[in-house]
Each structure stands twice: as C-alpha cells, then as structure tokens.
C-alpha positions as CSV (number, residue, x, y, z in Angstrom):
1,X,0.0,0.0,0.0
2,X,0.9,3.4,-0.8
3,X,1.7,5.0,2.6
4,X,2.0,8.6,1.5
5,X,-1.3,8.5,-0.1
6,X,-2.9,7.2,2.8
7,X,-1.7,9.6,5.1
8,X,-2.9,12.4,2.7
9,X,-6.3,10.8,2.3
10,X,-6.4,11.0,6.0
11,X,-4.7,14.2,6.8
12,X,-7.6,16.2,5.3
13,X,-10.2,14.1,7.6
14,X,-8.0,15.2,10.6
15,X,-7.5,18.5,9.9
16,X,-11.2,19.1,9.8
17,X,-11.2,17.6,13.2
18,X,-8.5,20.0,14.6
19,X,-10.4,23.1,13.5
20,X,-13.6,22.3,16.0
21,X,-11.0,22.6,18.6
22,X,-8.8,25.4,17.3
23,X,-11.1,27.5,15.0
24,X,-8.6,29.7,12.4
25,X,-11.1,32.3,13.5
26,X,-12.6,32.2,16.7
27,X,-16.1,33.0,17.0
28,X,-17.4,33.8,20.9
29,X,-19.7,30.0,20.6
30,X,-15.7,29.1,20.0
31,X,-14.6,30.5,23.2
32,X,-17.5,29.3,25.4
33,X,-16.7,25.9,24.4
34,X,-13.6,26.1,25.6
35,X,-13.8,28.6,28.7
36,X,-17.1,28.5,29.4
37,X,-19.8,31.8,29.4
38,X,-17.4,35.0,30.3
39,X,-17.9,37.1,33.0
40,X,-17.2,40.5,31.4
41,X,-16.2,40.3,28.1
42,X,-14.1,38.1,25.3
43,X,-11.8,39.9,23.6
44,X,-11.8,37.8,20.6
45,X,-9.3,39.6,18.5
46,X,-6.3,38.5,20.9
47,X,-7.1,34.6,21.2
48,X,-7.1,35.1,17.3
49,X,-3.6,36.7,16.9
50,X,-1.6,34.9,19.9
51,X,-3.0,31.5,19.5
52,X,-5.2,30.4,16.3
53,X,-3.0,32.4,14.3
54,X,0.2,31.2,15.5
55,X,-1.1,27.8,15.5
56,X,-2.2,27.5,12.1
57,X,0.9,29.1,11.1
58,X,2.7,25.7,12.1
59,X,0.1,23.4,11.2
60,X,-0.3,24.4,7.5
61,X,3.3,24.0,7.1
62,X,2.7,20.4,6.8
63,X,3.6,17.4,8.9
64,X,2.8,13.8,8.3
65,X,0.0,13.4,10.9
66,X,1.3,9.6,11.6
67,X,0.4,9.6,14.9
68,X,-3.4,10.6,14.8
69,X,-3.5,7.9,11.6
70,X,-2.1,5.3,13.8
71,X,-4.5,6.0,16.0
72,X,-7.4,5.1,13.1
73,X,-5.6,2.7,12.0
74,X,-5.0,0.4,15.2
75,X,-9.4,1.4,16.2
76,X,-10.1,0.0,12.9
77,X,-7.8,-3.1,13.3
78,X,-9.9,-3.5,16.5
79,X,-12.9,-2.9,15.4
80,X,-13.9,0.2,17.0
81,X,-16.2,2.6,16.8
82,X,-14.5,5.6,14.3
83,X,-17.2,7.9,14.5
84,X,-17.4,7.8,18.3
85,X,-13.6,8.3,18.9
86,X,-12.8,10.7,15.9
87,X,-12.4,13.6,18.0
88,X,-9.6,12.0,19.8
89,X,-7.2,12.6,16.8
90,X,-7.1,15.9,17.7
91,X,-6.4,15.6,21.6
92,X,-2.8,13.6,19.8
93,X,-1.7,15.7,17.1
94,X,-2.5,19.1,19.1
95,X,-0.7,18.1,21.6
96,X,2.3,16.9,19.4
97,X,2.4,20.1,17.3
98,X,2.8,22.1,20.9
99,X,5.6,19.8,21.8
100,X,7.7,20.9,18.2
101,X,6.7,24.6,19.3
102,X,8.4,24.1,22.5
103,X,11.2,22.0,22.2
104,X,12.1,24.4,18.8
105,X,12.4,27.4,21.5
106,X,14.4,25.3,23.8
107,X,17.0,23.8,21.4
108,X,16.9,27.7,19.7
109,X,16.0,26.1,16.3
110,X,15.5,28.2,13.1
111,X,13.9,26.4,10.5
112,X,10.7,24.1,10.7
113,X,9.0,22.3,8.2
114,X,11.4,24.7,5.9
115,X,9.6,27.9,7.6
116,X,11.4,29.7,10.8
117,X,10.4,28.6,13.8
118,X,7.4,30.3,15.4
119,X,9.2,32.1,18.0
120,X,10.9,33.4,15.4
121,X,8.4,34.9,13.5
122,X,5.7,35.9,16.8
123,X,8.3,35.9,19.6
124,X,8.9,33.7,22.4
125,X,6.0,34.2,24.7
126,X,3.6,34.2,22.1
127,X,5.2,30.7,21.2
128,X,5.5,29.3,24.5
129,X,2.1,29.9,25.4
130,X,0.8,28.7,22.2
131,X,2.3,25.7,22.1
132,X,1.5,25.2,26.0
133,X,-2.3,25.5,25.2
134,X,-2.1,23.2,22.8
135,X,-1.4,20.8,25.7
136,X,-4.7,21.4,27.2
137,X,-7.1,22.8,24.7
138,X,-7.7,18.8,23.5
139,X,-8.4,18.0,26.8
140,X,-12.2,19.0,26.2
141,X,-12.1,15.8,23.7
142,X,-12.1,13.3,26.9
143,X,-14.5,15.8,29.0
144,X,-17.3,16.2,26.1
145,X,-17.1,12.5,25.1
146,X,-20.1,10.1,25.5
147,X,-17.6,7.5,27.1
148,X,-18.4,6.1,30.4
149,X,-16.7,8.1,33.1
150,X,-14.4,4.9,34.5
151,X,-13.0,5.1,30.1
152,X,-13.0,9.4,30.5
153,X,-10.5,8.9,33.9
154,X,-8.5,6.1,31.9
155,X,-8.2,8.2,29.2
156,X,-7.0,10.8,31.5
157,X,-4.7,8.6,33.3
158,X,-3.1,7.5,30.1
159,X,-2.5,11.2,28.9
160,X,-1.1,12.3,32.4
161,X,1.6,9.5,32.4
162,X,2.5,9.7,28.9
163,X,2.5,13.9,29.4
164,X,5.2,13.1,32.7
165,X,6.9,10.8,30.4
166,X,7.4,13.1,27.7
167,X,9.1,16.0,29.9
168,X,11.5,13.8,31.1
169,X,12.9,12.5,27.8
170,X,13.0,15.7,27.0
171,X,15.1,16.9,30.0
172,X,17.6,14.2,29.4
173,X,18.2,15.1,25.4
174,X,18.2,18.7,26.5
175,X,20.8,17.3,29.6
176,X,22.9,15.6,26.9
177,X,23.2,18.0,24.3
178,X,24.2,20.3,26.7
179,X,27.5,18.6,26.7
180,X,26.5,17.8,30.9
181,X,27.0,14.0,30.7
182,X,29.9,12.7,28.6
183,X,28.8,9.2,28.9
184,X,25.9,8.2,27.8
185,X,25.0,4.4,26.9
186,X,22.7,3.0,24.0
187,X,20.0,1.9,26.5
188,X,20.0,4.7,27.9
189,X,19.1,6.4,24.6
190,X,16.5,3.9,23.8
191,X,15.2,5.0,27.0
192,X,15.1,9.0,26.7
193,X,13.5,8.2,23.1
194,X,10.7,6.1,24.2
195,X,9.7,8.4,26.7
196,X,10.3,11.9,24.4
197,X,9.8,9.7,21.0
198,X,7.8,6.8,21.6
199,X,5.5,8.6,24.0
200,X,2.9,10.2,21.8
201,X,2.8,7.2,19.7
202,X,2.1,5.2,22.8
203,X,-0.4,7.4,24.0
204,X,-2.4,6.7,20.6
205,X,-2.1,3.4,20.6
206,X,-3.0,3.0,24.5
207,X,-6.0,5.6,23.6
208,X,-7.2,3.3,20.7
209,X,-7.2,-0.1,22.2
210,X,-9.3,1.7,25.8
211,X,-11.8,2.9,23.8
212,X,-12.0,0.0,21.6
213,X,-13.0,-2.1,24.5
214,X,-9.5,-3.7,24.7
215,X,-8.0,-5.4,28.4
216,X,-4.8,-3.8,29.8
217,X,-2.8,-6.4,28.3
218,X,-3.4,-5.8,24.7
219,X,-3.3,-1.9,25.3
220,X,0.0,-2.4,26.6
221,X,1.3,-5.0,23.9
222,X,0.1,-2.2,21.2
223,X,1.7,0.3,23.1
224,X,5.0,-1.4,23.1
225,X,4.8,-1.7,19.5
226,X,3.6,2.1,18.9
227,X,6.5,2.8,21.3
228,X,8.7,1.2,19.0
229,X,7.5,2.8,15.9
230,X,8.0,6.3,17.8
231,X,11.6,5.1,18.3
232,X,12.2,3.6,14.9
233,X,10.9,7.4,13.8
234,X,13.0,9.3,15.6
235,X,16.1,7.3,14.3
236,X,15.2,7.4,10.9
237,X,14.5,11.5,11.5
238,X,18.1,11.2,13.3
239,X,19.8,9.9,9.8
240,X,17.9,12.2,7.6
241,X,19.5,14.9,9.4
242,X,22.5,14.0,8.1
243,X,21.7,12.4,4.9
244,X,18.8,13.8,2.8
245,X,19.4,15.4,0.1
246,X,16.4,17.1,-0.5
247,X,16.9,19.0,2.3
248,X,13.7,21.1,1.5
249,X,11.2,18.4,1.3
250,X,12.9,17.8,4.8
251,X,12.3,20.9,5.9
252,X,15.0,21.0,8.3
253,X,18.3,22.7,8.6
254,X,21.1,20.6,7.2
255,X,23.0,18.9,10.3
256,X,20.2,20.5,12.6
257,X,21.6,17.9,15.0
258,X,25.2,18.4,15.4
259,X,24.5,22.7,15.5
260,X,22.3,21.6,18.8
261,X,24.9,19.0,19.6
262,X,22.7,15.8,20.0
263,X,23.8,12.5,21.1
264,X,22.0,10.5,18.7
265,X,21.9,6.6,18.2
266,X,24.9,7.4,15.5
267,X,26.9,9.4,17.7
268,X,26.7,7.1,20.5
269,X,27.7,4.2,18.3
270,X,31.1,6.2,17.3
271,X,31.5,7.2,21.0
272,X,31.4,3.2,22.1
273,X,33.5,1.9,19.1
274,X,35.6,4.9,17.9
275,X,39.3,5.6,18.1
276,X,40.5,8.2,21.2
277,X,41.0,11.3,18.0
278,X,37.6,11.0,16.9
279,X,35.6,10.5,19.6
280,X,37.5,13.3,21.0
281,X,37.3,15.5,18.1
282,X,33.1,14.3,17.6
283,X,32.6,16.0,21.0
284,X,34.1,18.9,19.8
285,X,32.0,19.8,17.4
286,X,28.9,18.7,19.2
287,X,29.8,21.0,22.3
288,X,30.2,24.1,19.8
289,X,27.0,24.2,18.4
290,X,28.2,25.5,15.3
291,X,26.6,26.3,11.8
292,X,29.7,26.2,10.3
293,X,29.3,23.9,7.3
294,X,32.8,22.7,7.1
295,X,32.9,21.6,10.6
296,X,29.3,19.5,10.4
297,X,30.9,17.9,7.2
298,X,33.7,16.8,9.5
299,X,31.2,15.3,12.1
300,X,29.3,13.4,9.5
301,X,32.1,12.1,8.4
302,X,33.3,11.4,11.7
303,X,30.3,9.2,12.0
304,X,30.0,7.7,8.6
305,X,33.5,6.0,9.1
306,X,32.4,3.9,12.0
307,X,29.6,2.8,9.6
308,X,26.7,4.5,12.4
309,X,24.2,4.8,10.2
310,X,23.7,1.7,9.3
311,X,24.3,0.3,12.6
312,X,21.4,2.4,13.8
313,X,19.1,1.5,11.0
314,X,19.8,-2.1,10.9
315,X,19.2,-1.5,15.0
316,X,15.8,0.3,14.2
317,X,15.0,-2.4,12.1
318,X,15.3,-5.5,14.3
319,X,13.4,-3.1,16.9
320,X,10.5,-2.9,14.7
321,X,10.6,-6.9,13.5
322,X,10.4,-8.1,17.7
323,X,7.5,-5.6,18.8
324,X,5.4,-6.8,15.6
325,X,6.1,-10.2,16.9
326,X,4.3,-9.8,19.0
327,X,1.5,-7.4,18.8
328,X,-0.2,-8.9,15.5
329,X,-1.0,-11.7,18.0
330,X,-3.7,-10.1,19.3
331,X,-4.7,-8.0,16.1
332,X,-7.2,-10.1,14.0
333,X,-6.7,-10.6,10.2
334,X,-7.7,-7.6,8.2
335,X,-7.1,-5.1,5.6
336,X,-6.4,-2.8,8.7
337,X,-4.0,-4.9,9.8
338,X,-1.8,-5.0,6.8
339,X,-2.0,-1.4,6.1
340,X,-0.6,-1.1,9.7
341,X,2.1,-3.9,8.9
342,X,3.1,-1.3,5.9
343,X,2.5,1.6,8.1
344,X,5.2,0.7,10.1
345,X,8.1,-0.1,8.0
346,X,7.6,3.3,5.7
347,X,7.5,5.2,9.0
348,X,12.2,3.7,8.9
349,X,12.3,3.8,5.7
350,X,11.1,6.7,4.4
351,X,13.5,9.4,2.7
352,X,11.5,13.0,4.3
C-alpha cells in the first residue's frame, strides 16, 4: 500500500477535526466551548492573533499526521467505533504540534517544516504559550465524550503519564546535548526516546485499544509496539539529518543535530566503538554548536567511518521486526492490519 497516499487521504479528515478545537477564526460560541460563558467580556481579536493564528501558522506547514493515523488505523484493526472516537485525533496531534513549538524554543531552532520557527516569526512568549495551550485545549475531547466516566479517567490517566513521560525524555536530550554527561550508553538512549519519541505514539495506541473495549494487556502489547514505531521514527528522522538530500522536502536545517549538539543513536555508536581522535574530536564539534558547514561535514564524516548509520538503521529495524512479533498476535486478520504492517516499515524507511 501506498503509505503517503494514505496519510494524505487522512490528513484532510483530521484536519477538519483539529479546526472544531482550534477555530482559524474564533467565534465567541468558539470561546464558550472552551472557557465556558465570560464574566465580562471576550476579547476575541487576541485569542485570534496569539494563538489560532500562531497555531495554524505551524500546522499548514505540513507534517505527516502519523500519529493521529495510527490511531485510526489500530481502532479500525480493533474494530472500534470511528465515528465515536474521531475527535480523539485531535487531543494527539495538538498536543504533538505544541511539543515541536516548544522543544524548537528550547533547542533555539530556526527552521521548521522549511519555515522559521514560530518564535521566530511571533516571539517567544507568544510561542511558549501557544504551544503550551495546545497541551490542554484537547483536553475538552475526553471531558465532552459520550464514554463512560471509569473510560473518561482512563483516558485521562493514560495522557497524564505519557504527558510526565514526555518532559522527562525531553530533560535528558536537553541534559545531553548540553555537553552535561559525557557518557551516555545505547540503552539509555532507547530510554530517553521512548519516553520523548515513543511517548505520543504510545499514547495513541493506548488511547485506541481503551476505547476499543480492549484489556490492559493488549493496550500495553500495542503500546510497546507504537512505542517502537516512535523510536524507529526518531532514528530514521536522526539519519535524515545528516543524509537527505532534498533537504527542502525535509524541511530541516542541514545537520540541525550536530549545531544543537545531540547525542544521537549514531553518535553514541562512534562514541562506544571509535578511536581516542575521533571520539574526541566528535565531542568537539557537538559541544560548539556551530553552523559552520565545514565543521558539520567533518562530524558526519566522523560518523560515517564507524559505519553509524547503518548500525542504527539495521538497529531500528530489528526493533521494529520483535514488537510486531508480538502485537499482531492479538490484532485479528484484516485489511487494517496490513496497512498497519506497511505503516510501520515506511514510517524507517522513508526518505523525508
């Protein structure tokens, strides 16, 4: 199956979602959703300019919306209910979108999705609270849902954890590439990117098989897997970084990575198996932050000698192969199910 096309066909179905929950014009029946009847008076203009505005701004840029079709996907499989949960794709890739607003402020990015950065455009505080709203506004999706109210605090459960994991992934890549901790294992990375990676997959996955109907066993089985697909992402995005050559279509700064100095998979590969110079002369570079061209060259090369890239490919495949293992046990045969099966090796082996 044609994975691109699929996510386009559902990309336009989940948009329409995201605008009942962030209007590109609020209207004051908007803001009473969302706040409730005002006391004095809305002013309108201003949740227009610092958030739907901003927000739109970033989601119009583009963005593959995996992780709200992963979410379809795996309630199909299951044979859920799609109209009754459709809503939900919102609560996942709102909430991711204001995670990229952030963490571009906090690593000082410049480019997203081949735009500048929203801070860079609207400013920091604009940004920051933006992209913190966006953490609650899709909140309202579990509170105005029909679900029983033991699903609704499950629900909320689920997002609360996954929200705690999230931050903490985040601290330790911000730790890292901060130059703070000079040694940092492979399973220990595998750790910090399920919890900053793997965690919004998780979440939709976990989301999909509660309101499927589904035991704690099987949403944790297809949470491992989404977990793994998160992580197999993030590697994949890792090696783009420092391989694609059509660096528009990945609209990303060319060695994004090695400017903000992150220990990725590759990296910490060279750093386990790499002579005393290089390793030595890797950290260098990492710890400078620079844009200089020449001297990210000199990294990637760094890295492509100890043959890190395909290490951490071959690494993300194997991954992959073991959690599918063992969740299409408890996925029943279906068209769904092989459309997942696809799903999940274009997601490593994609080229943007």
């Amino acid at each position: 199956m044609d994975i691109n096309s699929y996510l386009r066909k559902e990309r336009e179905l989940i948009d329409s979602v995201l605008e009942k929950y962030v209007p590109r014009e609020f209207k004051e029946k908007d803001l009473k959703n969302l706040l409730g009847k005002e006391r004095y008076s809305f002013d309108i203009i201003s949740a227009d300019r610092a958030i739907s505005e901003p927000v739109w701004n970033f989601l119009d840029r583009g963005g593959k919306r995996w992780r709200p079709a992963l979410f379809l996907l795996l309630t199909e499989a299951l044979k859920g209910d799609i109209n009754k949960v459709m809503d939900f794709v919102s609560l996942i890739e709102l909430v991711h979108n204001g995670t990229i607003i952030i963490d571009d402020i906090e690593d000082n990015s410049s480019i997203r999705r081949g735009k500048p950065c929203l801070h860079k455009i609207y400013g920091e505080d604009i940004a920051i609270n933006a992209g913190n709203a966006l953490y609650f506004i899709p909140l309202k999706v579990i509170m105005n849902s029909d679900f029983d109210i033991s699903i609704k605090e499950k629900a909320f459960e689920i997002y609360s954890q996954e929200m705690i994991n999230l931050h903490f992934g985040q601290s330790m890549d911000i730790f890292w590439h901060k130059g703070k901790k000079k040694e940092i294992t492979e399973k220990q990375y595998l750790q910090m990117v399920s919890l900053k990676t793997g965690t919004l997959a998780r979440l939709s996955a976990r989301l999909a098989a509660l309101l499927a109907g589904k035991n704690g066993d099987t949403q944790e089985i297809l949470g491992k897997m989404a977990e793994t697909i998160g992580i197999g992402f993030k590697i994949q995005d890792d090696i783009l970084d420092i391989t694609a050559k059509e660096r528009k279509k990945f609209g990303k700064a060319f060695g994004n990575d090695i400017t903000e100095g992150k220990r990725s998979l590759m990296v910490i590969r060279v750093l386990e198996t790499g002579g005393e110079k290089d390793k030595k002369r890797l950290l260098e570079i990492l710890d400078s932050h620079t844009r200089d061209k020449d001297l990210i060259n000199e990294a990637i090369k760094i890295i492509e000698k100890y043959d890190a890239v395909n290490y951490a490919k071959n690494l993300a495949r194997k991954m992959l192969k073991d959690a599918w293992k063992e969740a299409e046990k408890v996925l029943e045969e279906s068209e769904a199910k092989k459309t997942l099966a696809s799903f999940m090796e274009y997601l490593i082996e994609r080229d943007v």
